[in-house]
The first five atom37 places (N, CA, C, CB, O) and aatype in JSON, in Angstrom:
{
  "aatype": [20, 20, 20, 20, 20, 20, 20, 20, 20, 20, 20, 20, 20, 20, 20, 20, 20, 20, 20, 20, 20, 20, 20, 20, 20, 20, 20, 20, 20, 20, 20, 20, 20, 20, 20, 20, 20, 20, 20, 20, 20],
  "atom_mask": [
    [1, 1, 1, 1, 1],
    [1, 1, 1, 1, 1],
    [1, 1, 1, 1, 1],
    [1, 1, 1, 1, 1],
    [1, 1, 1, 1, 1],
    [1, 1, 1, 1, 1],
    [1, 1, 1, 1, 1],
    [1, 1, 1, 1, 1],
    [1, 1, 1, 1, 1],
    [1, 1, 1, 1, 1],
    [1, 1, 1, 1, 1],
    [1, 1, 1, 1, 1],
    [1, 1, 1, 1, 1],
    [1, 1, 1, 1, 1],
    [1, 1, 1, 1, 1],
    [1, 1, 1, 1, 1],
    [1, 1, 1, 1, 1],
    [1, 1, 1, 1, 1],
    [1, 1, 1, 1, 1],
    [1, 1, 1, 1, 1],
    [1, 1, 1, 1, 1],
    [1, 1, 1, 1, 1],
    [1, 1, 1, 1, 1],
    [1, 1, 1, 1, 1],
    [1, 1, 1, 1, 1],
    [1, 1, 1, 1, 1],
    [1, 1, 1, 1, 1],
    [1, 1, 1, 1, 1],
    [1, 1, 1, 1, 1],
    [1, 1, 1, 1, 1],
    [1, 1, 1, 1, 1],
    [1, 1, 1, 1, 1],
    [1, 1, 1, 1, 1],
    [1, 1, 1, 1, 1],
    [1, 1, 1, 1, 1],
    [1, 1, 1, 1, 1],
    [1, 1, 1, 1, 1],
    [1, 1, 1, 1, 1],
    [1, 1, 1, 1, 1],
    [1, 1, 1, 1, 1],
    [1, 1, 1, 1, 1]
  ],
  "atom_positions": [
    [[7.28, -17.83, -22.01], [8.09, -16.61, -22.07], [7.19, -15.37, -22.13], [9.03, -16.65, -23.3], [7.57, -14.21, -21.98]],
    [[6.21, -15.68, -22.32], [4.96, -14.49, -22.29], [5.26, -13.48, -20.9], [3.16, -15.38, -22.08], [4.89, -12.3, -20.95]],
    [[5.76, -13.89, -20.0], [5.43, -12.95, -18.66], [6.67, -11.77, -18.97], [5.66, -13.97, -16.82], [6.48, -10.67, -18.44]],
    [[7.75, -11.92, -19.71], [8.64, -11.58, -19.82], [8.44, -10.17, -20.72], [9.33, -12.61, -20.16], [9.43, -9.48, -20.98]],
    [[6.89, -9.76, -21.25], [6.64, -8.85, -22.3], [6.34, -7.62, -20.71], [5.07, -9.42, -23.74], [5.83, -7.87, -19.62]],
    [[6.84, -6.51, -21.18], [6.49, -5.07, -20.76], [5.18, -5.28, -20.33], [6.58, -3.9, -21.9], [4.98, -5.33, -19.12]],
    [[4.16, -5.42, -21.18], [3.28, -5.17, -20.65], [2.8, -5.9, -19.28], [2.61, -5.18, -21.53], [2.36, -5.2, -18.37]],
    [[2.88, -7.06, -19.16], [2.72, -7.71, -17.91], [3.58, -7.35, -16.76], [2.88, -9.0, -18.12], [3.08, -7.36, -15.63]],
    [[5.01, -6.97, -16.97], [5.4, -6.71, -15.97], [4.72, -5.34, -15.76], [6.75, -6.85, -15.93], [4.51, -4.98, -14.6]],
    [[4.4, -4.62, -16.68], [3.32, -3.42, -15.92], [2.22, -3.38, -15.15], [2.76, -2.76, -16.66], [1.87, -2.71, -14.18]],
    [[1.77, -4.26, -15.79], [0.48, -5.17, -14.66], [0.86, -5.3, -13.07], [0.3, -7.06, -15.17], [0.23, -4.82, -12.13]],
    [[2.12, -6.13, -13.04], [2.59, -6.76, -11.41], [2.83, -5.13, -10.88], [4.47, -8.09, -11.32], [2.4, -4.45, -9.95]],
    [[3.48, -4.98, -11.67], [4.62, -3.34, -11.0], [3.29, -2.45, -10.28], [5.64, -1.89, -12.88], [3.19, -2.0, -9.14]],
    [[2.47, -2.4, -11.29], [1.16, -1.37, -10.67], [0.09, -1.77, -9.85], [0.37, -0.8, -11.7], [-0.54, -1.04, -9.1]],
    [[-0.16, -3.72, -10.17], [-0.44, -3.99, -8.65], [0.29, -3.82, -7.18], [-0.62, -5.12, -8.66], [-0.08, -3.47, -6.06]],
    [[1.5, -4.24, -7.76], [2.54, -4.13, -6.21], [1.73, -2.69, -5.7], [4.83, -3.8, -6.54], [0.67, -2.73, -5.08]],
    [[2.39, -1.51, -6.06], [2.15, -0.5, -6.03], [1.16, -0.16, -5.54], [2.28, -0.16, -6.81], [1.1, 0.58, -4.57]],
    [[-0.12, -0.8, -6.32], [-1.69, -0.3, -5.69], [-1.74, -1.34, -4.18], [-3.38, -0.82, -7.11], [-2.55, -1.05, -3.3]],
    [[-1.06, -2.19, -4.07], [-1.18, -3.19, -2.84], [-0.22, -2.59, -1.28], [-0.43, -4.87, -3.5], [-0.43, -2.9, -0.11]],
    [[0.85, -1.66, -1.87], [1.96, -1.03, -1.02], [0.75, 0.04, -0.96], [3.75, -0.62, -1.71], [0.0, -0.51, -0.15]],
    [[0.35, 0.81, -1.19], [-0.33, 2.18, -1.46], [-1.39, 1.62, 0.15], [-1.35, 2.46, -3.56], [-1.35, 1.95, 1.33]],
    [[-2.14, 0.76, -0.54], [-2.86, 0.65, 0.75], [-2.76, 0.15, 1.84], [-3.63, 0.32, 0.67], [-3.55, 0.2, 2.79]],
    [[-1.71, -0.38, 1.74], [-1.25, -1.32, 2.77], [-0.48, -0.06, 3.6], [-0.18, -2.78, 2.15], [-0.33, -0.21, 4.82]],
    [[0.06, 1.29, 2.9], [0.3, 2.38, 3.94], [-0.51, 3.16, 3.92], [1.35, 3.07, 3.91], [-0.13, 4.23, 4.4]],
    [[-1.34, 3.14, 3.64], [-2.87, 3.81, 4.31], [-3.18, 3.29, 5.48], [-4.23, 3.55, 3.46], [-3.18, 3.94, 6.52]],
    [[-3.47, 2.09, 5.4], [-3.73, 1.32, 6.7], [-2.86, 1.82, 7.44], [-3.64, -0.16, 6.73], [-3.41, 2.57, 8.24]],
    [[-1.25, 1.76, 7.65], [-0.58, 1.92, 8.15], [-0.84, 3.53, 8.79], [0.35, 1.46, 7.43], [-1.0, 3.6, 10.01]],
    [[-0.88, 4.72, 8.03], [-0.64, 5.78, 8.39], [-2.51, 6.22, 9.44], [-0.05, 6.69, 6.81], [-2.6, 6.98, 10.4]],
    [[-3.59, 5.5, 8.82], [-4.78, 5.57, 9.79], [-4.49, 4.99, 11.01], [-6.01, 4.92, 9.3], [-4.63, 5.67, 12.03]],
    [[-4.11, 3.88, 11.06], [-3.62, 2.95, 12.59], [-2.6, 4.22, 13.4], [-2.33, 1.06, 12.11], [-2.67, 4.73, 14.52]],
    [[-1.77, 4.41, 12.38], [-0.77, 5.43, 13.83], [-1.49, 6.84, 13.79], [1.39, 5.84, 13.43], [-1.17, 7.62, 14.69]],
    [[-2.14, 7.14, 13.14], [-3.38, 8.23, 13.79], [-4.1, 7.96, 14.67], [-4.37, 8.62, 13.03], [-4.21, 8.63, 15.7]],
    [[-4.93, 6.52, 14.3], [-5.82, 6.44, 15.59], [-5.24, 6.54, 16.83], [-6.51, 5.25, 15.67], [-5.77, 7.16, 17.75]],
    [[-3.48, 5.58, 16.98], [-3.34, 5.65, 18.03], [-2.31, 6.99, 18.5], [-3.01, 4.38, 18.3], [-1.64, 7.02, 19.53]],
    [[-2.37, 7.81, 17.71], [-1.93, 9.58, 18.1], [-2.97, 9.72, 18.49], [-1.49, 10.85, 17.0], [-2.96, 9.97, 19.7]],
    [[-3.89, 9.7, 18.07], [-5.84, 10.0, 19.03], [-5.85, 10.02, 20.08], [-7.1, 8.98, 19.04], [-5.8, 11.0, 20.83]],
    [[-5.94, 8.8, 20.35], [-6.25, 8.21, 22.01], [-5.32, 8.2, 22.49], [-6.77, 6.89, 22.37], [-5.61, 7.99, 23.67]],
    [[-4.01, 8.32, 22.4], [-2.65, 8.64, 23.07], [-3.05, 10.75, 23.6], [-0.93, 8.26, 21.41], [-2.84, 11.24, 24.71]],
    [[-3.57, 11.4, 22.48], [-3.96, 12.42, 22.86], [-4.8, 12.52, 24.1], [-4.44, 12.85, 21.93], [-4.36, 12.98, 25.16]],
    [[-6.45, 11.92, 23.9], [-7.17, 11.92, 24.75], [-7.5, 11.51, 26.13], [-7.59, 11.72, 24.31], [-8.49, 11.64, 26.84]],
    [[-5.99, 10.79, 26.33], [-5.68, 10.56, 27.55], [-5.26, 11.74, 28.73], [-4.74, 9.7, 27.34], [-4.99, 11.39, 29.88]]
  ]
}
């Protein structure tokens, strides 16, 4: 029953979070790059 304390679910909540965070970074560099070279054409 331990996972069930606040504090751990703070743990998951702020990994999710730090894992979504970069996972749209990636996302928002990829559709830059390809605004780039869609430009430089």
């Amino acid at each position: 029953m331990g996972d069930k304390s606040p504090k751990s679910n703070q743990k998951k909540t702020s990994q999710k979070q730090a894992v979504a965070k970069s996972a749209n970074q990636k996302k928002t560099q990829a559709v830059a790059a390809k605004a780039a070279s869609a430009k430089k054409r």
